[in-house]
Every structure is written in structure tokens, then in C-alpha cells.
mmCIF file of the N, C-alpha and C atoms, coordinates in Angstrom:
data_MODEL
# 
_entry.id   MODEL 
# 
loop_
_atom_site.group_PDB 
_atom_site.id 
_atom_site.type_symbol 
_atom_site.label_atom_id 
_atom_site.label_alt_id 
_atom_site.label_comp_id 
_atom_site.label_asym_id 
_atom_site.label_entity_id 
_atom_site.label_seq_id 
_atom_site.pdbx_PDB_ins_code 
_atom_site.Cartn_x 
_atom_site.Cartn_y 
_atom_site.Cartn_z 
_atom_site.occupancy 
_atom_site.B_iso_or_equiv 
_atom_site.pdbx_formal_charge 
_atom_site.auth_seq_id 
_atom_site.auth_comp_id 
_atom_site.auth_asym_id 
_atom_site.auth_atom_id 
_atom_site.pdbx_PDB_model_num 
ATOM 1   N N  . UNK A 1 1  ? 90.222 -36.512 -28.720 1.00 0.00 ? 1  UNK A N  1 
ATOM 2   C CA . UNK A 1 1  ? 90.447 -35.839 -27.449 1.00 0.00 ? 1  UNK A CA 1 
ATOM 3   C C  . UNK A 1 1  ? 90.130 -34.359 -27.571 1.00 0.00 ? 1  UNK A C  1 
ATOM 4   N N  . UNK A 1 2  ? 90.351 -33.908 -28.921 1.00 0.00 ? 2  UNK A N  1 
ATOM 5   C CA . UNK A 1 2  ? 90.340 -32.307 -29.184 1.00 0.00 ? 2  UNK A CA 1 
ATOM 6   C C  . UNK A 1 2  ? 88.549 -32.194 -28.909 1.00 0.00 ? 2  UNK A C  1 
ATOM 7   N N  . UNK A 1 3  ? 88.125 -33.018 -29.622 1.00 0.00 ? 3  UNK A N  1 
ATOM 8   C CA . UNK A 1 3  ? 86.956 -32.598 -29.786 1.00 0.00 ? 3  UNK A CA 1 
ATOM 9   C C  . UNK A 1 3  ? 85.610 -32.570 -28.339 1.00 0.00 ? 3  UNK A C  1 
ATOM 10  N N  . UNK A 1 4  ? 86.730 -33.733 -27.177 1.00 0.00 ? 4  UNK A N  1 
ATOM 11  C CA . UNK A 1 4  ? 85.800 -33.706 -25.795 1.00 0.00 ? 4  UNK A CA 1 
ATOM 12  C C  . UNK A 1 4  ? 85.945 -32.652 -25.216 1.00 0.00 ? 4  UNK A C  1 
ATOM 13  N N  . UNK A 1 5  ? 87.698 -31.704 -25.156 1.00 0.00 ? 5  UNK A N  1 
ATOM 14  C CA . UNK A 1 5  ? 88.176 -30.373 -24.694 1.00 0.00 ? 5  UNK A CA 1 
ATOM 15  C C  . UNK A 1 5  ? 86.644 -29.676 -25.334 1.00 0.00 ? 5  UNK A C  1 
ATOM 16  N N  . UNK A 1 6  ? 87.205 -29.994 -26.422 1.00 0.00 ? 6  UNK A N  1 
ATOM 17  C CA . UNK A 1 6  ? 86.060 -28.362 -27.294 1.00 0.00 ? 6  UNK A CA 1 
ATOM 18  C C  . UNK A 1 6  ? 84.434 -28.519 -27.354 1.00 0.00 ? 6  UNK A C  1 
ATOM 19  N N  . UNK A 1 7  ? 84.080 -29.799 -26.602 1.00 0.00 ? 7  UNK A N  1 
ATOM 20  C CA . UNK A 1 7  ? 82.823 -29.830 -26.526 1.00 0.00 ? 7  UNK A CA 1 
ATOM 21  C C  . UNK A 1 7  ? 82.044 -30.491 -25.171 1.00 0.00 ? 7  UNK A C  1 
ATOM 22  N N  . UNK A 1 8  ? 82.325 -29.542 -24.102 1.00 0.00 ? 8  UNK A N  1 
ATOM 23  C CA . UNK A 1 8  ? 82.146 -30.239 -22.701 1.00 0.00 ? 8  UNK A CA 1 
ATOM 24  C C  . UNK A 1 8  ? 81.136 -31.024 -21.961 1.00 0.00 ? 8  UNK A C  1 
ATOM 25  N N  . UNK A 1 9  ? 79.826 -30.622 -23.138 1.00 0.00 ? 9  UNK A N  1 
ATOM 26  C CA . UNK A 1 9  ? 78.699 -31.147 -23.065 1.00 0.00 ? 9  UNK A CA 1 
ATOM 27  C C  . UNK A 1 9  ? 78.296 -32.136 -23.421 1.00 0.00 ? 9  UNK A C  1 
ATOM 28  N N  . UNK A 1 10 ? 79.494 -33.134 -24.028 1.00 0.00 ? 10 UNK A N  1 
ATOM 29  C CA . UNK A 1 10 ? 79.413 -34.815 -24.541 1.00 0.00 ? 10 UNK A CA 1 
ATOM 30  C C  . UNK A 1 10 ? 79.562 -34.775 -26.312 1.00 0.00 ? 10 UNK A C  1 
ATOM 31  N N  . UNK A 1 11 ? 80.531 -35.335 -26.884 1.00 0.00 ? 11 UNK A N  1 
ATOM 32  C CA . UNK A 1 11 ? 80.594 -35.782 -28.185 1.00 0.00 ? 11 UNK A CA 1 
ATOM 33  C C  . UNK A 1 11 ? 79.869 -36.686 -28.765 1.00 0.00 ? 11 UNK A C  1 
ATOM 34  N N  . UNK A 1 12 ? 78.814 -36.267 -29.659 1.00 0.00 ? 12 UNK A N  1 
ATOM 35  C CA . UNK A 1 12 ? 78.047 -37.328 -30.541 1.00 0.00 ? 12 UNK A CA 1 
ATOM 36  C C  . UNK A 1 12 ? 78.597 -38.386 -30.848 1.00 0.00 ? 12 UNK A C  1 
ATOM 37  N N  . UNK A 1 13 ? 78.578 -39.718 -30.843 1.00 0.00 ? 13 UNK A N  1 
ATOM 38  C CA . UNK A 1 13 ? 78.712 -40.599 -31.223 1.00 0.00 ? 13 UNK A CA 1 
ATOM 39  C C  . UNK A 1 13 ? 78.275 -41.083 -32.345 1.00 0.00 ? 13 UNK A C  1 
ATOM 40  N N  . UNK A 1 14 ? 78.709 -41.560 -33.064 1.00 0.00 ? 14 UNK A N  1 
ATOM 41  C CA . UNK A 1 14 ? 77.497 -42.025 -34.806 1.00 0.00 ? 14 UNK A CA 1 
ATOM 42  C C  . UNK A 1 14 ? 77.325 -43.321 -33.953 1.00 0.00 ? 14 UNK A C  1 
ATOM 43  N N  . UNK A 1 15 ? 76.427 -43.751 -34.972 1.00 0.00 ? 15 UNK A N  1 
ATOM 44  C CA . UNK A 1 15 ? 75.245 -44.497 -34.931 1.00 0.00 ? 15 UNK A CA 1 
ATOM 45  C C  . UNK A 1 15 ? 76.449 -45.713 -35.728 1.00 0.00 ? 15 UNK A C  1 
ATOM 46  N N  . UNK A 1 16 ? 76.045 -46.841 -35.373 1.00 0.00 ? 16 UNK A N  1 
ATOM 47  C CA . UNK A 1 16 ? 77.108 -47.717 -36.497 1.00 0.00 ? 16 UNK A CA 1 
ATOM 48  C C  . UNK A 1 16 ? 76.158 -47.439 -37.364 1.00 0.00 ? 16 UNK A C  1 
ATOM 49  N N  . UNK A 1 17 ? 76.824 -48.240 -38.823 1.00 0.00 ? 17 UNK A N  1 
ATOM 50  C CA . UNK A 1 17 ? 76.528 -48.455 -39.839 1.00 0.00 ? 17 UNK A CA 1 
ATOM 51  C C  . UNK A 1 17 ? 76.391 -50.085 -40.513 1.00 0.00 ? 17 UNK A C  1 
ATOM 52  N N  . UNK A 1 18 ? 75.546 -50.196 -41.672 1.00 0.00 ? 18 UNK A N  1 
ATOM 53  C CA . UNK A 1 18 ? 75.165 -51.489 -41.914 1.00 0.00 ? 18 UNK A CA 1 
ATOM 54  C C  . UNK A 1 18 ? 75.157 -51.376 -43.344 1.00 0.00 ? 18 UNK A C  1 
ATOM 55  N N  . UNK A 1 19 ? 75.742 -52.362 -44.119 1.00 0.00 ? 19 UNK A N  1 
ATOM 56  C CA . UNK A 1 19 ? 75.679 -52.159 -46.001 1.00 0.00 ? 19 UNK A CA 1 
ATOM 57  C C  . UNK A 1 19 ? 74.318 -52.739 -46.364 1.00 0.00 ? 19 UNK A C  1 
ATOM 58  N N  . UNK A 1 20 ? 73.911 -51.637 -47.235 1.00 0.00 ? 20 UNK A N  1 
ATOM 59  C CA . UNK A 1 20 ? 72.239 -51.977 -47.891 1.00 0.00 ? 20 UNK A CA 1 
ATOM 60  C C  . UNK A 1 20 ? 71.900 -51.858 -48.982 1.00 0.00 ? 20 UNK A C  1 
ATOM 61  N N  . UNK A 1 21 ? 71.915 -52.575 -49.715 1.00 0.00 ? 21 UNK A N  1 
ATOM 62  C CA . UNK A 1 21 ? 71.832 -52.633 -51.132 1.00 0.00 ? 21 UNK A CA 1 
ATOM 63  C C  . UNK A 1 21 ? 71.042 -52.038 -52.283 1.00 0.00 ? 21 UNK A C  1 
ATOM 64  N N  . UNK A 1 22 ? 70.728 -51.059 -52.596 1.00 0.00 ? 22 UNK A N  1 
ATOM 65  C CA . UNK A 1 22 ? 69.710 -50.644 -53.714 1.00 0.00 ? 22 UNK A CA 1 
ATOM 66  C C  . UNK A 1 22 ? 69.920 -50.798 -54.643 1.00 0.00 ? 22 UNK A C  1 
ATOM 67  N N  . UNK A 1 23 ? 68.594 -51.098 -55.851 1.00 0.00 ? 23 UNK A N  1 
ATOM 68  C CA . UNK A 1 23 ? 69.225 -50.215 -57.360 1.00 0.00 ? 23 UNK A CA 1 
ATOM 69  C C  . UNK A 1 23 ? 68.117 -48.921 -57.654 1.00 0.00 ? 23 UNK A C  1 
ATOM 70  N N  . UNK A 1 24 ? 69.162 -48.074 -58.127 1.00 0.00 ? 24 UNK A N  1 
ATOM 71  C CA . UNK A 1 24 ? 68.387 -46.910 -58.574 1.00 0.00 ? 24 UNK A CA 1 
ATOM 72  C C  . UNK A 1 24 ? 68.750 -47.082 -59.931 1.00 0.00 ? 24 UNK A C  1 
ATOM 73  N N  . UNK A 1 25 ? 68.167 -45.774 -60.938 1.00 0.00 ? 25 UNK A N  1 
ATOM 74  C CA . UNK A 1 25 ? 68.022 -45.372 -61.703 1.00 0.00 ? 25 UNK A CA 1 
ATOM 75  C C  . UNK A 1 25 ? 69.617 -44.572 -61.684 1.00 0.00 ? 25 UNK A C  1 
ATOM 76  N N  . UNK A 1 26 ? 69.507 -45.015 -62.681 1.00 0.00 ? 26 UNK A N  1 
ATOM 77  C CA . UNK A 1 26 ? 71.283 -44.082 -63.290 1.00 0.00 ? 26 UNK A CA 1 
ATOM 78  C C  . UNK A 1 26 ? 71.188 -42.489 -63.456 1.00 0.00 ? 26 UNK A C  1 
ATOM 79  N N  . UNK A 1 27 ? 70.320 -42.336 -64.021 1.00 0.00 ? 27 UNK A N  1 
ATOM 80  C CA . UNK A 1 27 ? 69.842 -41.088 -63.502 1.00 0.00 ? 27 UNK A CA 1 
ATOM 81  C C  . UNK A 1 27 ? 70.131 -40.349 -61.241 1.00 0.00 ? 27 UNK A C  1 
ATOM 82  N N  . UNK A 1 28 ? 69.445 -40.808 -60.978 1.00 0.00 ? 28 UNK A N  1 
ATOM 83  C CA . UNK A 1 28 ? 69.348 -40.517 -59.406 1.00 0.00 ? 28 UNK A CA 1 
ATOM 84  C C  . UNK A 1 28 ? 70.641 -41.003 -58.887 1.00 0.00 ? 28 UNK A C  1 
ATOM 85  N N  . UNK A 1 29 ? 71.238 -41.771 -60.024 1.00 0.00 ? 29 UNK A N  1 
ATOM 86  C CA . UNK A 1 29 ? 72.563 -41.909 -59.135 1.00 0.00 ? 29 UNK A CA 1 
ATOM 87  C C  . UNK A 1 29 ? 73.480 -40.825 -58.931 1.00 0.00 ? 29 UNK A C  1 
ATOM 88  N N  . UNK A 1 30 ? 73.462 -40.066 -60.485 1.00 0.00 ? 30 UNK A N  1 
ATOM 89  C CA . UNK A 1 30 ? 74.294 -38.990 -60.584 1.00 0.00 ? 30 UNK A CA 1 
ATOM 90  C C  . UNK A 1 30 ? 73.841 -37.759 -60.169 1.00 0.00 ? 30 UNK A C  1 
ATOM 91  N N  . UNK A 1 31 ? 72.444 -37.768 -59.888 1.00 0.00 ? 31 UNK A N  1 
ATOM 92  C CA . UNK A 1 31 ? 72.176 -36.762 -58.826 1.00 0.00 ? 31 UNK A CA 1 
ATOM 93  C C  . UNK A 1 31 ? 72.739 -36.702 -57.692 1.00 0.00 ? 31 UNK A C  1 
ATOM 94  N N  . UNK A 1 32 ? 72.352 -37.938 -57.249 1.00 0.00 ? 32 UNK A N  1 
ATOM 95  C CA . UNK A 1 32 ? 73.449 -38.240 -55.974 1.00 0.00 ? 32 UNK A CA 1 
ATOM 96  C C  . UNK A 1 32 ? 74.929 -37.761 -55.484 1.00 0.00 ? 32 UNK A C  1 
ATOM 97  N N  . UNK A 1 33 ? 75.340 -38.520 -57.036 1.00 0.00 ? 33 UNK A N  1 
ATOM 98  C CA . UNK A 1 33 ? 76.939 -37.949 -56.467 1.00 0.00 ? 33 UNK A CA 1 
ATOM 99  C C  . UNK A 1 33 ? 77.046 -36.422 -56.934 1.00 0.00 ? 33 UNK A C  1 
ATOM 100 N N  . UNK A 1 34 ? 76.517 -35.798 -57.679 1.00 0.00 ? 34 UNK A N  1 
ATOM 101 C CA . UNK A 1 34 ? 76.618 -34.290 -58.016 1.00 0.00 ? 34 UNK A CA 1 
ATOM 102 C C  . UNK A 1 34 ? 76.171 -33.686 -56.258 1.00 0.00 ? 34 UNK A C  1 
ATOM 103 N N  . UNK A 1 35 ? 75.619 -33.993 -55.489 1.00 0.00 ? 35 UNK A N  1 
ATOM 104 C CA . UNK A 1 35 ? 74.725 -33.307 -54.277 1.00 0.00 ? 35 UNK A CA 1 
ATOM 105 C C  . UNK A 1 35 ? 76.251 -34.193 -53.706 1.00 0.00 ? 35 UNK A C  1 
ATOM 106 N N  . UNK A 1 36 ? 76.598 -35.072 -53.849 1.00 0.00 ? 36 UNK A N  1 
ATOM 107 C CA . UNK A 1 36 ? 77.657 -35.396 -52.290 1.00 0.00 ? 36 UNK A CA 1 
ATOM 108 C C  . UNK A 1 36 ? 78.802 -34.544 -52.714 1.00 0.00 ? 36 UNK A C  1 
ATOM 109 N N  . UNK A 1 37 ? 79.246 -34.025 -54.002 1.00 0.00 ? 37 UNK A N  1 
ATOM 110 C CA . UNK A 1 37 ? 80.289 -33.377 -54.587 1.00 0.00 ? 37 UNK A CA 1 
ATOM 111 C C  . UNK A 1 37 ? 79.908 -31.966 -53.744 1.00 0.00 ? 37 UNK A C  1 
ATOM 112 N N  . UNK A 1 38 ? 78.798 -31.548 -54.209 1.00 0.00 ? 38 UNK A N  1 
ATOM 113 C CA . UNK A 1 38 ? 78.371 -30.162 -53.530 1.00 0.00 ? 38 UNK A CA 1 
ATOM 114 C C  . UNK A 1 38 ? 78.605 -29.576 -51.957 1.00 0.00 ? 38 UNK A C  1 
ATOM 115 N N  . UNK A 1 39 ? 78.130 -30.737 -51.355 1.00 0.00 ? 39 UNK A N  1 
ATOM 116 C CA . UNK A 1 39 ? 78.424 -30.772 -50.264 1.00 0.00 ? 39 UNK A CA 1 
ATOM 117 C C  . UNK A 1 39 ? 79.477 -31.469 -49.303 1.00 0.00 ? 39 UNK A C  1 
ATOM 118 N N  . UNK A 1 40 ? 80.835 -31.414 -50.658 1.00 0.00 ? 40 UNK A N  1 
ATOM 119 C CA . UNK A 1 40 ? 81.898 -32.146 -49.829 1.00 0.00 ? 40 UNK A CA 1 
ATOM 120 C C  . UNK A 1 40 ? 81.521 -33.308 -48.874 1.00 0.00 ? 40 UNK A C  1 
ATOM 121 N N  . UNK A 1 41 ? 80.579 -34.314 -49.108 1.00 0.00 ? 41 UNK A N  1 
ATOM 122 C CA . UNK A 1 41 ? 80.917 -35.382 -48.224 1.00 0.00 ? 41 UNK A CA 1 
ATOM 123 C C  . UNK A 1 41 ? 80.623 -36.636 -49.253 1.00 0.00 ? 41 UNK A C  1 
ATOM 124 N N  . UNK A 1 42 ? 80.503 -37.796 -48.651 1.00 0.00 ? 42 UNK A N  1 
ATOM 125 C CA . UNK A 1 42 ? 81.077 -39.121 -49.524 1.00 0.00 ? 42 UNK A CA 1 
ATOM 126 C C  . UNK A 1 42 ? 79.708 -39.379 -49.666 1.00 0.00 ? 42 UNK A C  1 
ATOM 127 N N  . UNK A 1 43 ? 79.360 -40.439 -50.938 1.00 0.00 ? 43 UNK A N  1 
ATOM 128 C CA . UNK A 1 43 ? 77.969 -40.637 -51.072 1.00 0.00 ? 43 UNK A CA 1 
ATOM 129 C C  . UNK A 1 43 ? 77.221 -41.478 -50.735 1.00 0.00 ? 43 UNK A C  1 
ATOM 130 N N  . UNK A 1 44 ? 77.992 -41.949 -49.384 1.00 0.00 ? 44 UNK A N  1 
ATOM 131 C CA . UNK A 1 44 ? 76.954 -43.178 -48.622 1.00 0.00 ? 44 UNK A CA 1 
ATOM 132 C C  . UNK A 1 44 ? 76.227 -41.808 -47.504 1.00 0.00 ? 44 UNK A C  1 
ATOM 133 N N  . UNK A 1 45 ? 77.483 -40.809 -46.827 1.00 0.00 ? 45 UNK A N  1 
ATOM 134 C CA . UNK A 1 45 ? 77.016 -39.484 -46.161 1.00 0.00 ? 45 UNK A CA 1 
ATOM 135 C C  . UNK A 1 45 ? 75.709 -39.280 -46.551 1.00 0.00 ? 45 UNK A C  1 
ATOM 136 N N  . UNK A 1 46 ? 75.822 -38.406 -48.056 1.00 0.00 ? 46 UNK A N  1 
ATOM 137 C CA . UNK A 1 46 ? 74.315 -37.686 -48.886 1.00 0.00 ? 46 UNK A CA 1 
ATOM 138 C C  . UNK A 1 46 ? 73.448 -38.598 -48.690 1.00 0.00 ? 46 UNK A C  1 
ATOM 139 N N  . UNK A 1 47 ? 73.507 -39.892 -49.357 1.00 0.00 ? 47 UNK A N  1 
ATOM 140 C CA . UNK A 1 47 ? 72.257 -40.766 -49.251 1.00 0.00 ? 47 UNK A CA 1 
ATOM 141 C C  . UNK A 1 47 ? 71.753 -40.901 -48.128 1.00 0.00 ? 47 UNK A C  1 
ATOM 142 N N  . UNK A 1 48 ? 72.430 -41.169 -46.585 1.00 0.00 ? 48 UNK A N  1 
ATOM 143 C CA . UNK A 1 48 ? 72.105 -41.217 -45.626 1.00 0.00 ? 48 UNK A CA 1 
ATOM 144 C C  . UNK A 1 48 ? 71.177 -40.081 -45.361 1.00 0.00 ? 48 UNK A C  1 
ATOM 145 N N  . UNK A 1 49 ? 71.521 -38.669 -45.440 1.00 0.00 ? 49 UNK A N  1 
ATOM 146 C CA . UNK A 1 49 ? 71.538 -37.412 -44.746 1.00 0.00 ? 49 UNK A CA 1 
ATOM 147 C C  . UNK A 1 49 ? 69.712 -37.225 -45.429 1.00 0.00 ? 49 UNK A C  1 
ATOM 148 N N  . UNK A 1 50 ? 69.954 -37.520 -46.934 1.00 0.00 ? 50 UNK A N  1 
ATOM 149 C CA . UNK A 1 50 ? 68.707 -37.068 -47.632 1.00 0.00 ? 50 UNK A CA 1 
ATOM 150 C C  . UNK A 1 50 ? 67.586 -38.310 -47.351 1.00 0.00 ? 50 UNK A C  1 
ATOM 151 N N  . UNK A 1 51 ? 67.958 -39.187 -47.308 1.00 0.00 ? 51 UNK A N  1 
ATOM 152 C CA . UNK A 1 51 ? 66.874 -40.304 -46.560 1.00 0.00 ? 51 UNK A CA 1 
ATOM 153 C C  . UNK A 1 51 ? 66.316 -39.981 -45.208 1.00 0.00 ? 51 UNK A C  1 
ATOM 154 N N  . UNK A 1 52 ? 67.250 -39.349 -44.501 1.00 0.00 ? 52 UNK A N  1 
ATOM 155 C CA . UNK A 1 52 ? 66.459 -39.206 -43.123 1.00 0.00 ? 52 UNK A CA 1 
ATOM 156 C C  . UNK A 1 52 ? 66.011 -38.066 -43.328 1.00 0.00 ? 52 UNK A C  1 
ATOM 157 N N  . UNK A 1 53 ? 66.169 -37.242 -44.118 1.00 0.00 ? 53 UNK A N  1 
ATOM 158 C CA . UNK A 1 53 ? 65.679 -35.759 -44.070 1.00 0.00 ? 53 UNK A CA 1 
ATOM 159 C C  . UNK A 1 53 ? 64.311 -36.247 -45.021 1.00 0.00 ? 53 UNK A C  1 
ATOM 160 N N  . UNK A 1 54 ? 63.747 -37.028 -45.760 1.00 0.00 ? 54 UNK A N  1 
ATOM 161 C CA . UNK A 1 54 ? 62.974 -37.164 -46.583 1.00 0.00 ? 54 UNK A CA 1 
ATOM 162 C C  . UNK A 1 54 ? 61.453 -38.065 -45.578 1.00 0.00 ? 54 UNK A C  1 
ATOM 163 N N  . UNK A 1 55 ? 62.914 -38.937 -44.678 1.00 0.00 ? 55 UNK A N  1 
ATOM 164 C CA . UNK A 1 55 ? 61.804 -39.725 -43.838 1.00 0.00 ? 55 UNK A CA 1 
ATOM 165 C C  . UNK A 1 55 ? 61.351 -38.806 -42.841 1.00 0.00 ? 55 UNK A C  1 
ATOM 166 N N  . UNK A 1 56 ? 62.228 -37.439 -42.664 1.00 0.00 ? 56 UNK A N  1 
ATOM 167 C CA . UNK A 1 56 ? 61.271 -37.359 -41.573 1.00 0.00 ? 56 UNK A CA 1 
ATOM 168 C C  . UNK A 1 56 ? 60.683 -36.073 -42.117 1.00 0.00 ? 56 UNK A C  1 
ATOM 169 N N  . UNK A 1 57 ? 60.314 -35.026 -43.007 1.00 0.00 ? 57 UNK A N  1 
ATOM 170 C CA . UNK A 1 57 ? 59.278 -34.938 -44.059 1.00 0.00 ? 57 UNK A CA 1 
ATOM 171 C C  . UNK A 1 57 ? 58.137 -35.585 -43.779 1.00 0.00 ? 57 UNK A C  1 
ATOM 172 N N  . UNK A 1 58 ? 58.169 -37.065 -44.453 1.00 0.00 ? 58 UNK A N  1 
ATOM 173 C CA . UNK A 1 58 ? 57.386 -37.901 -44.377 1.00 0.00 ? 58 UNK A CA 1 
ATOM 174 C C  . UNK A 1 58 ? 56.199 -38.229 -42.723 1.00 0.00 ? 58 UNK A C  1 
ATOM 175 N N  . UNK A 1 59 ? 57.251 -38.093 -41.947 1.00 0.00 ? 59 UNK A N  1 
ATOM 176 C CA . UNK A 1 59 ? 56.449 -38.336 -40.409 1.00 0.00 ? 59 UNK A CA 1 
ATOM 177 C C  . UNK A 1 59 ? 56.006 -37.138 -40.160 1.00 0.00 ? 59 UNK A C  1 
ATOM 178 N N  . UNK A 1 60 ? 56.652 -36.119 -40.343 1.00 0.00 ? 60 UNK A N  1 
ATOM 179 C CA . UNK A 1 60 ? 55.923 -34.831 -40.198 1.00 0.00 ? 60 UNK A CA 1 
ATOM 180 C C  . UNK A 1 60 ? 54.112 -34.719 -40.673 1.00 0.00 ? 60 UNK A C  1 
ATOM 181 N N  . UNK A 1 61 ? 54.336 -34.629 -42.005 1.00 0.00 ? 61 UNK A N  1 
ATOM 182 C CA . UNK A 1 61 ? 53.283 -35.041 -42.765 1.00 0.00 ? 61 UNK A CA 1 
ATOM 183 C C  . UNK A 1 61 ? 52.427 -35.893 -42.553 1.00 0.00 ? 61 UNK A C  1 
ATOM 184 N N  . UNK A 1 62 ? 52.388 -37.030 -41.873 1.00 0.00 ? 62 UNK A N  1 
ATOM 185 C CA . UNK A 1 62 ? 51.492 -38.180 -41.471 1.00 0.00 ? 62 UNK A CA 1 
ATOM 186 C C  . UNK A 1 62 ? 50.669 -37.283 -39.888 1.00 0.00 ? 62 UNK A C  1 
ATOM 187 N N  . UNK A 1 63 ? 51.941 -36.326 -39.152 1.00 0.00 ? 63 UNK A N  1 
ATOM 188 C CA . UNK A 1 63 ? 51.438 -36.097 -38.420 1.00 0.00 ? 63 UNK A CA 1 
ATOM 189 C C  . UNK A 1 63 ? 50.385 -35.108 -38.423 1.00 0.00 ? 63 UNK A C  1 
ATOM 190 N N  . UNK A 1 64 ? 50.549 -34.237 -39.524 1.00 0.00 ? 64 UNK A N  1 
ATOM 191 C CA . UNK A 1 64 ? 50.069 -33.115 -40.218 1.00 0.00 ? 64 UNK A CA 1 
ATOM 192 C C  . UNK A 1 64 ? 50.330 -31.872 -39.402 1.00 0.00 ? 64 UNK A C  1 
ATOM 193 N N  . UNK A 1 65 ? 51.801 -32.099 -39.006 1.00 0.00 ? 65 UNK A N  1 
ATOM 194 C CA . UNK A 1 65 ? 52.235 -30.691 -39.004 1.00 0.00 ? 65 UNK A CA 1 
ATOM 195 C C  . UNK A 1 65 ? 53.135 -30.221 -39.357 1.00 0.00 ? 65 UNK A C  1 
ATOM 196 N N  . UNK A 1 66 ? 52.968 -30.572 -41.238 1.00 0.00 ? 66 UNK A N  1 
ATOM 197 C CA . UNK A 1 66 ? 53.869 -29.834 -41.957 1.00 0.00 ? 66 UNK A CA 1 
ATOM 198 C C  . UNK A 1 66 ? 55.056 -29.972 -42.079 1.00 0.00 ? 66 UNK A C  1 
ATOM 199 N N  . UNK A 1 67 ? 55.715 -30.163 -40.821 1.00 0.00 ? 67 UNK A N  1 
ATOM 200 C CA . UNK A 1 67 ? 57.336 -30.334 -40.872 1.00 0.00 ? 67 UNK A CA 1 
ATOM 201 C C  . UNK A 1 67 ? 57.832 -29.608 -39.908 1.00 0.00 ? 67 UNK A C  1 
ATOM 202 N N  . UNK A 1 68 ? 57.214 -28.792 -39.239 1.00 0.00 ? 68 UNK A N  1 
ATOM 203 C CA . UNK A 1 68 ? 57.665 -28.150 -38.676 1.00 0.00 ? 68 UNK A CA 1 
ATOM 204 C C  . UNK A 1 68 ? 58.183 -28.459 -36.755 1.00 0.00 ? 68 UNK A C  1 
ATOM 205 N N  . UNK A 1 69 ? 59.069 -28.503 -36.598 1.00 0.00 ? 69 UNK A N  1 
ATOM 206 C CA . UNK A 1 69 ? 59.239 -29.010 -35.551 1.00 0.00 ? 69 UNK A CA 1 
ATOM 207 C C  . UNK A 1 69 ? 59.219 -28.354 -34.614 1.00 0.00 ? 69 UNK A C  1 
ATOM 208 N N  . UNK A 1 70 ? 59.193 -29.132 -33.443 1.00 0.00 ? 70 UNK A N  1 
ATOM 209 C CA . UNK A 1 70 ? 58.474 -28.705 -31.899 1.00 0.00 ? 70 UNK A CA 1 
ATOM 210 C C  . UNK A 1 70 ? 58.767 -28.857 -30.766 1.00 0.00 ? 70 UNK A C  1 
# 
């Protein structure tokens, strides 16, 4: 309720969520959790956050403009 007061312009909703299985490298794991430690959040958060930040990198790049958004 605090957060509809303090934000009159509509509260984000998340997106649900779905369990997805990887294996990484033990290595990249503990990168992982060292970056979710850093940034105080849990390490399904980081993985999420850096996947979409990587995918969209990625589309940037296909589009060839760099990344830079528009």
C-alpha cells in the first residue's frame, strides 16, 4: 500500500518466475555469488539481472548500435 501512496504513477509488478536448471562451472558459480554478495541481493536476483543485461548487450549489437539506447 506504501509503495502505491509513494508511487502514483503505477507500481511495477514482477514478471512471475519459472525454475531453470543450469550447470556452470564452479568457478562462475562463485563469481556469481561474490557479485550477489556485492550487491546485496539473492543469487537467482544477480543471475537474472546479468542475463538480461548481457542479452540485451547482445541485441544491441546484432542491431549495431552498440548498446546504446534510444
Amino acid at each position: 500500500m506504501r509503495a502505491a501512496l509513494a508511487a502514483p504513477e503505477g507500481v511495477q509488478v514482477p514478471e512471475r518466475t519459472a525454475v531453470f536448471t543450469v550447470r556452470l562451472a564452479p568457478s562462475l558459480i562463485g563469481r556469481l555469488r561474490s557479485l550477489a554478495r556485492a550487491r546485496s541481493q539473492s543469487l537467482s536476483a544477480t543471475v537474472a539481472q546479468t542475463l538480461s543485461e548481457g542479452l540485451e548487450r547482445e541485441h544491441a549489437e546484432r542491431r549495431g548500435d552498440g548498446g546504446v539506447a534510444g
